[in-house]
Each structure stands twice: as structure tokens, then as C-alpha cells.
C-alpha positions in Angstrom: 28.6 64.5 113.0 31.2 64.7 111.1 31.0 65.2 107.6 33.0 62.4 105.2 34.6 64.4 102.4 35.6 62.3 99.2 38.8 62.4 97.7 39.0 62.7 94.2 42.4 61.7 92.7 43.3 63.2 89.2 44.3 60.3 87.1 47.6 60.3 85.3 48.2 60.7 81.5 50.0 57.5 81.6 47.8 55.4 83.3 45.0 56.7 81.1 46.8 55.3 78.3 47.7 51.9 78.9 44.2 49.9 78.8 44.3 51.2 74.4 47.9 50.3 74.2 47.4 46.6 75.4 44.2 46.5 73.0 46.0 47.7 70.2 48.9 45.6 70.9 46.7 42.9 70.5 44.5 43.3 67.8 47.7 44.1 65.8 49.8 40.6 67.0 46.4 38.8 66.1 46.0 40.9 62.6 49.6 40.1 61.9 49.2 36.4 62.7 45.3 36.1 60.6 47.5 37.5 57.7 51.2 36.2 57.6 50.2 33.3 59.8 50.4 29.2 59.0 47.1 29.3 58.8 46.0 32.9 57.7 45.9 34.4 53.9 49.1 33.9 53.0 49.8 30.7 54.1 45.7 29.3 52.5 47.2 30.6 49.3 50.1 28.1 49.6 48.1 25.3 50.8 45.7 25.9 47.7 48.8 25.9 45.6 50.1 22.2 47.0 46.7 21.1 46.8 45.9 22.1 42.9 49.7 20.7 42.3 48.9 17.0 44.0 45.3 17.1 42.6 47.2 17.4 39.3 49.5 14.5 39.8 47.0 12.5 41.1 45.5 12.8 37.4 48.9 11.7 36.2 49.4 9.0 38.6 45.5 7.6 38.1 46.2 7.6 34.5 49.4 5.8 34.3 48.0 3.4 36.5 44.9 2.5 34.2 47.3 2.1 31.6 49.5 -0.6 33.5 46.0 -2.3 34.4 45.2 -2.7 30.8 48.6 -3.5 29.6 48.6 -6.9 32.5 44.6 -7.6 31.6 45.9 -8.8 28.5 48.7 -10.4 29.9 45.9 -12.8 31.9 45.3 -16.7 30.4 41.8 -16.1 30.2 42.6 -12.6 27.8 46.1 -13.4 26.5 47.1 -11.4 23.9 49.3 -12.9 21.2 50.8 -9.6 20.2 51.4 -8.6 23.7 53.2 -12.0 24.3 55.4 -11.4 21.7 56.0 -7.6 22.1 57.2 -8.6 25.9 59.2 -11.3 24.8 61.0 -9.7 22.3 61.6 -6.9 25.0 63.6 -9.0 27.3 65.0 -11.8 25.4 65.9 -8.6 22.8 65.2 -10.9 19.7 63.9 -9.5 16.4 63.5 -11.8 13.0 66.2 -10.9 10.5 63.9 -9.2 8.3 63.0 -6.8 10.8 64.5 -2.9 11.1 65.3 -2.0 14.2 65.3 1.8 15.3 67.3 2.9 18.2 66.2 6.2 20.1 68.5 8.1 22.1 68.2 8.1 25.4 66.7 4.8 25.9 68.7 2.0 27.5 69.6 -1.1 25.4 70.6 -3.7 26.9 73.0 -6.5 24.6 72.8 -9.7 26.6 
């Protein structure tokens, strides 16, 4: 009987080499991308930015809006507000009684009808 003899081939340095390369090549794309990313560190700080910057406005917004919803509460029948009838009125119709001083601020427009 004949004997079976095994081969036993030397591998090359290359070959060896390119299983770590690929690995490494990919951790470092992904640990680029978790970093500098849309979504990684970087981009979470921005995205915390815009948040804390419209979370702000919001404040503004809510409170400007309270204000217009008390300024038209007394502009309802049931809650009418003689002062605030005739703040408005002078506002448009720009009438004042001739005893009155008017002040004029810059930057605001006047209108002369």
C-alpha cells in the first residue's frame, strides 16, 4: 500500500496579511463615520445646538403669543376694555385730543392719513 504523503504549502507573507488589513480598514471607516458622521459625536453636538436654540425660541414665540391672547381677551364684548378700545382706536384712526403731547420714537412707522 502505498503511503499518502501530505503536502504542506508555506503560506505567503502577503496572503497572511490581508484578513488584518480588511479588519482594520473597517474598524477605521466605521470609527471615522461614529465620529465625523451625521449621526456620530460631532454631528449630536450640532443637533443639541439646534435643539437648545429652537427650545429657546419656542419660549419667545409661547410668550409673545400669551401676550396677543390677553391683549384680544379684552378686546371680547363680554370683557371689553374701555382703555383698550380707545388705545386701538387712536392707533388707527391716529387721533389724539389737543391737549395731549405726542412723542415720536425713531424707528417706528407713522402713518399721516
Amino acid at each position: 500500500m502505498p503511503r499518502a504523503a501530505t503536502r504542506q504549502r508555506k503560506q505567503s507573507f502577503l496572503r497572511r496579511l490581508i484578513t488584518p488589513v480588511i479588519a482594520i480598514a473597517a474598524l477605521g471607516y466605521f470609527g471615522f463615520h461614529a465620529m465625523s458622521g451625521e449621526l456620530g459625536m460631532v454631528g449630536r453636538a450640532m443637533i443639541e445646538r439646534q435643539v437648545s436654540e429652537l427650545e429657546a425660541e419656542l419660549g419667545e414665540l409661547t410668550a409673545e403669543r400669551q401676550e396677543l391672547v390677553a391683549k384680544v381677551s379684552l378686546l371680547r364684548p363680554e370683557s371689553l376694555d374701555p382703555d383698550m378700545l380707545d388705545e386701538r382706536a387712536r392707533l388707527n384712526l391716529n387721533l389724539v385730543h389737543p391737549d395731549e403731547l405726542v412723542v415720536l420714537r425713531p424707528g417706528h412707522r407713522y402713518s399721516m392719513n
